[in-house]
N, C-alpha and C positions, 0 to 999 in steps of 0.2 A: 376207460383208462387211455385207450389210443387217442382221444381228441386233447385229453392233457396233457398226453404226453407230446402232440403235435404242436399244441399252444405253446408249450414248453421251448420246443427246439427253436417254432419262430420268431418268441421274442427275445430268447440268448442272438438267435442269428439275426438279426431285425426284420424280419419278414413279414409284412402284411399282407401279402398276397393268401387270399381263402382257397383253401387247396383242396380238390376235390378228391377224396380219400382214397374212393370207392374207386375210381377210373387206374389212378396209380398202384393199388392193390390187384386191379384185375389184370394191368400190363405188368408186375411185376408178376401174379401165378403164370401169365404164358408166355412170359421168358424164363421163366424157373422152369417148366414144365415142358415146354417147346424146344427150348434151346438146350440149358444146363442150368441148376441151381444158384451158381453166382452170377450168370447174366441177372438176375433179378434185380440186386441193388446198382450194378453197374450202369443197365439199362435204364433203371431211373435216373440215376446220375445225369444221364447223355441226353435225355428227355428233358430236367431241368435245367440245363447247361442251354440246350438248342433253344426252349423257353424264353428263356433270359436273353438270347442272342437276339429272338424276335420279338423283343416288346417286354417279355414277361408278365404279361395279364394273363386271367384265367385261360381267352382263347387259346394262348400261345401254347398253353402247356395243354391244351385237351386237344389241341392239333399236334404236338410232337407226340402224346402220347398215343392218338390214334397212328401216326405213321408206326411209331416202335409194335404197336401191339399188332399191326397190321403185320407188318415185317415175321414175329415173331411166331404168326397164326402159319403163315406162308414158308414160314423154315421147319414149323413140327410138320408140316406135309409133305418136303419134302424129302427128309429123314426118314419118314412114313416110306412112301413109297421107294425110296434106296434101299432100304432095309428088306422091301417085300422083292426085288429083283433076286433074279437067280445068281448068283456068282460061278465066273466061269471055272 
């Protein structure tokens, strides 16, 4: 259902660009999970935007995507360990 429904959106949007699903699902769970649940589609957003900015080929967006998800690994740890400090 998700690859019709993908097919869907990119030919209303005209999009041929093949979009790698699995990558953009796994940076969206760790901004939803790492950050807050509406960084998820936001973060995509900003991912396909900076994409676009660079070319917009696959690489484009499996390098923005790696920067965000990187970003996103790096912000749940440190929320992690703020939360494990003592408060004065």
């Amino acid at each position: 259902m998700l690859e019709t429904w993908i097919a869907q959106v990119k030919s209303e949007l005209g999009i041929e660009l093949e979009v790698d699903t699995a990558v953009l699902l796994d940076l969206a769970r760790d901004a939803a999970h790492g950050v807050a649940r509406p960084a998820a589609p936001l973060t995509t957003f900003l991912v396909g935007y900076a994409a676009g900015r660079a070319g917009g080929d696959p690489q484009a967006v499996a390098e923005a995507a790696r920067k965000a998800q990187s970003l996103a690994l790096a912000w749940a740890e440190q929320q992690e360990r703020a939360a494990e400090e003592p408060t004065p």
